[in-house]
N, C-alpha and C positions, 0 to 999 in steps of 0.2 A: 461820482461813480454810482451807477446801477446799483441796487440793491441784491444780494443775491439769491440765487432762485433755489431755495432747500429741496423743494420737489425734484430738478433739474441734477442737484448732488448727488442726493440718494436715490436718483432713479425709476422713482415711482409717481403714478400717475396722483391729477392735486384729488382725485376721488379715490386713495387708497386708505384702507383702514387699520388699524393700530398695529395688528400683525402683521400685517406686508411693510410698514416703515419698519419696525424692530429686525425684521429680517434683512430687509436691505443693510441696518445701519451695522449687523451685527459682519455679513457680506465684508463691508466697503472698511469696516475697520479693523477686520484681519489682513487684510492687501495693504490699508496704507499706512498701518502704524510702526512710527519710524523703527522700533524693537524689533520688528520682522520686515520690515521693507527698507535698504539703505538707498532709494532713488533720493534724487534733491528736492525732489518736489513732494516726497512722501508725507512731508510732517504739516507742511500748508495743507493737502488732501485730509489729511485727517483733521487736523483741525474746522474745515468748514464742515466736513463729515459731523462730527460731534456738535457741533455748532447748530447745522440742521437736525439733528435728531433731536437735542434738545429741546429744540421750538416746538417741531412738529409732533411728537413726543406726547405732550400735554394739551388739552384741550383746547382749555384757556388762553394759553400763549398759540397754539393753531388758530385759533380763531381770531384772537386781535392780527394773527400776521396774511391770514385769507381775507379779512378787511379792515382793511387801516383805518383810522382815524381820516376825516377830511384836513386840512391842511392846515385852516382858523381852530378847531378845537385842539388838535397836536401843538398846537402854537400858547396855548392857553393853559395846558396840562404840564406838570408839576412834571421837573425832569427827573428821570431813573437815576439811581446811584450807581456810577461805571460796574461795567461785566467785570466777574472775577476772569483772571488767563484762561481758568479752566471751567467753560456751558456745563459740564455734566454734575448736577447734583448726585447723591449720594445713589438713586435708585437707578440714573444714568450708566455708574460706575457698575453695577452690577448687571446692567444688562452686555455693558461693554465687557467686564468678566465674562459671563454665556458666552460671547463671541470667540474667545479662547479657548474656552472649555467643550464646544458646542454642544452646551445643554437645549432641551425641549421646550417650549414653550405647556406653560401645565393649567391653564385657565383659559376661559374665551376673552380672557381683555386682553391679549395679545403682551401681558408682559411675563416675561420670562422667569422660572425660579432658581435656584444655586445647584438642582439635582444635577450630578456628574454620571455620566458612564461608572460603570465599572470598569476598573484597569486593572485588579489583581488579576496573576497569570494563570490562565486556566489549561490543563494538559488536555489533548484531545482523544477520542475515543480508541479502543483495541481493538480488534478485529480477530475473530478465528476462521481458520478454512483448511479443508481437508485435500489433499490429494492424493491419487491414487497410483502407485509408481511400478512399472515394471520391477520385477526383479537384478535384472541385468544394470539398469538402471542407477540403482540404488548400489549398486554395488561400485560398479563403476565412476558411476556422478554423472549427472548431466546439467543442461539448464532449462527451464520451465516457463512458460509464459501463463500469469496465474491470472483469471480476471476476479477483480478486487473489489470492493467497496470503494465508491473515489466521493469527490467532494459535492455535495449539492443532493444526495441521495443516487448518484451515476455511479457508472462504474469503469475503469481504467484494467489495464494490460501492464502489466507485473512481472518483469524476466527476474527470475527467480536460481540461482545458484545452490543446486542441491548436492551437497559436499561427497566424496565417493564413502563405501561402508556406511550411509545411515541404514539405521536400524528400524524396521517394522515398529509402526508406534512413535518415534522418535516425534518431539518437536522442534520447529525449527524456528528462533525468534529474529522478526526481522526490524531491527529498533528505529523509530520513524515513519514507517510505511502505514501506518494508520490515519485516524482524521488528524488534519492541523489542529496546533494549540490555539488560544483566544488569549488577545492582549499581551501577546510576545512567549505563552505558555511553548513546551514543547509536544511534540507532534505523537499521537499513538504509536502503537505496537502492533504488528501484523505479527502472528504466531500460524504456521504451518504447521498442521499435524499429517505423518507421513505414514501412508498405510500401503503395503507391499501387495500387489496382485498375485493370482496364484499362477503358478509357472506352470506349463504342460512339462515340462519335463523333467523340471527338479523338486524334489519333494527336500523342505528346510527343517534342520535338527541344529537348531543354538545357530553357529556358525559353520554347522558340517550341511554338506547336498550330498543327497541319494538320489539316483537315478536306476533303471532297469539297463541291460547291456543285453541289448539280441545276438545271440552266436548259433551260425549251423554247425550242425552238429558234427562236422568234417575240422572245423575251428576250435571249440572244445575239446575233440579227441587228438590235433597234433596240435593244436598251441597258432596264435597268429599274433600280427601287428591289425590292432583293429582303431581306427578313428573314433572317437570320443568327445562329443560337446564339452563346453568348457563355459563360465561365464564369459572368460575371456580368450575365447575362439576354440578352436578344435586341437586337437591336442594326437598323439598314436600311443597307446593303451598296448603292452605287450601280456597277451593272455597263454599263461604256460599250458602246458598239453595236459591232457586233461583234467578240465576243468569242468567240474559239475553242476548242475543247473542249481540255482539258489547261492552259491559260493558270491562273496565280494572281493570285489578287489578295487585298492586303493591308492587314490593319488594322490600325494599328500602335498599340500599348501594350493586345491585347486577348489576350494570351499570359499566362504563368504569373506570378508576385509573384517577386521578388526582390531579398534586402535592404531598406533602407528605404521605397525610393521605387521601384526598380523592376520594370519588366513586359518580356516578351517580346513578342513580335506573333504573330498570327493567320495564317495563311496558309488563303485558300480557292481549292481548286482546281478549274478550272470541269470538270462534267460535260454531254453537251449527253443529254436525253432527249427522246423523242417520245410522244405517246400510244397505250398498245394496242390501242384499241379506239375508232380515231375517227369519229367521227361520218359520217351521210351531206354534210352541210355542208363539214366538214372535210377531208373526202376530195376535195369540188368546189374547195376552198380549194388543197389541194395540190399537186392537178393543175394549177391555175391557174400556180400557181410554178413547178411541174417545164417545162410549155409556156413561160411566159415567162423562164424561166432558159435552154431549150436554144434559142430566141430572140436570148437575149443572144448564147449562146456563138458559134450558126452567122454573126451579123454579124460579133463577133470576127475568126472565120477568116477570113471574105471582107477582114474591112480590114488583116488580116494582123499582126495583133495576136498 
């Protein structure tokens, strides 16, 4: 039988140097040792595996096996005392450990030393970020697409579920959404902090809204059904007959969410307007009132009112 070819085992060429065998042998004996590989033919593989690194391994034994003996001197030399079952001396055994461990090699002689990774678990980074939320919004709830911090220094798209009633200020903790853990650790925290835009139309007191309420002046003095913004859509406002400019009037539970069940109230406060640019009708109309209002007034005096 051929002798067998250790360069051919491990895969590298017969001009490779200490660290390309260690590497190889480190390769071919996580694949073929029977403890992780159950093929049939795993434990012969690793056997000649070990078998060759061993030789090739060491100098000495590389070099009597790159050139033999001629055939009369081998015939004349003193024979070796049988292989133990197992080629790998004690330094063997530690390189074949690395191979399990995949330690670094930590010298230029290409043999390996026992340093291990670390593998306690490490939790991965936090992350803050602000957004800036309607009013409406935030009252209601909606859902948000946040770009984030993502893995590798990049950044990712983030559908973000913002609960209805938060609160100006609030944060929001989103548990995992930060960097991965290291060595099975768990993953960061993404913290949302929520800050409220300013509303044109509602001005915010705790959980109450104030708003202004424009009425002509024909509205205030008999009273009307007048439409009224709402968070939560528009609403009909019954404004009693006269009503004077500055007066509020209140809708109660149409204020901001709070807690489970509850709401603020609304507050509208009456403005009184005229028209700019009123009509010739209009103007007959006005004058009609301004005459019989100063009407009213001069009877007043005379009855001593």
């Amino acid at each position: 039988m051929a002798p067998a070819d250790h360069y051919a085992t491990l895969g590298v060429p017969r001009d490779a140097d200490a660290a390309t065998i260690t590497r190889a042998f480190r390769k071919l004996a996580r694949q073929s040792h029977p403890d992780l590989n159950r093929d049939a033919g795993a434990d012969a593989r690793f056997k000649a595996v070990a078998e060759a690194y061993a030789v090739l391994k060491h100098p000495d034994k590389r070099a009597a096996y790159d050139h033999p003996e001629p055939p009369p001197l081998r015939a004349k030399a003193r024979p070796h005392p049988p292989q133990p079952p197992n080629p790998l001396d004690d330094n063997d055994l530690a390189d074949l450990l690395a191979a399990f461990t995949r330690t670094t090699p930590t010298g230029g002689s290409g043999r390996a030393g026992p340093k291990r990774r670390p593998t306690t678990p490490e939790p991965g980074a936090s992350h803050q970020h602000t957004v800036h939320l309607p009013l409406r919004d935030a009252h209601l709830g909606t859902t948000l697409h946040v770009e984030v911090p993502g893995a590798h220094g990049g950044q990712r798209t983030l559908a973000v579920t913002i609960p209805p009633g938060t609160a100006n200020g609030q944060t929001l903790r989103l548990r995992g959404q930060g960097d991965p853990g290291r060595h099975g650790g768990p993953a960061g925290d993404l913290y949302l902090h929520v800050v409220w835009q300013s509303d044109p139309v509602f001005a915010v007191d705790g959980h109450d809204l104030h708003m202004d309420l424009t009425l002509w002046p024909w509205q205030a003095v008999l009273g009307a059904d007048v439409e009224v913004p709402t968070l939560d859509g528009p609403v009909l406002l019954a404004v009693p007959a006269g009503t004077r400019a500055g007066r509020k009037l209140r809708l109660r539970g149409r204020g901001l969410a709070h807690g489970a069940d509850g709401r603020g109230d609304l507050y509208a406060q009456a403005r009184i307007d005229v028209p700019a640019s009123p009509s010739a009708s209009e103007l007959a109309l006005y004058r009609s009132l301004a005459e019989a209002a100063s009407a009213s007034a001069a009877a007043g005096v005379r009855a001593g009112i």
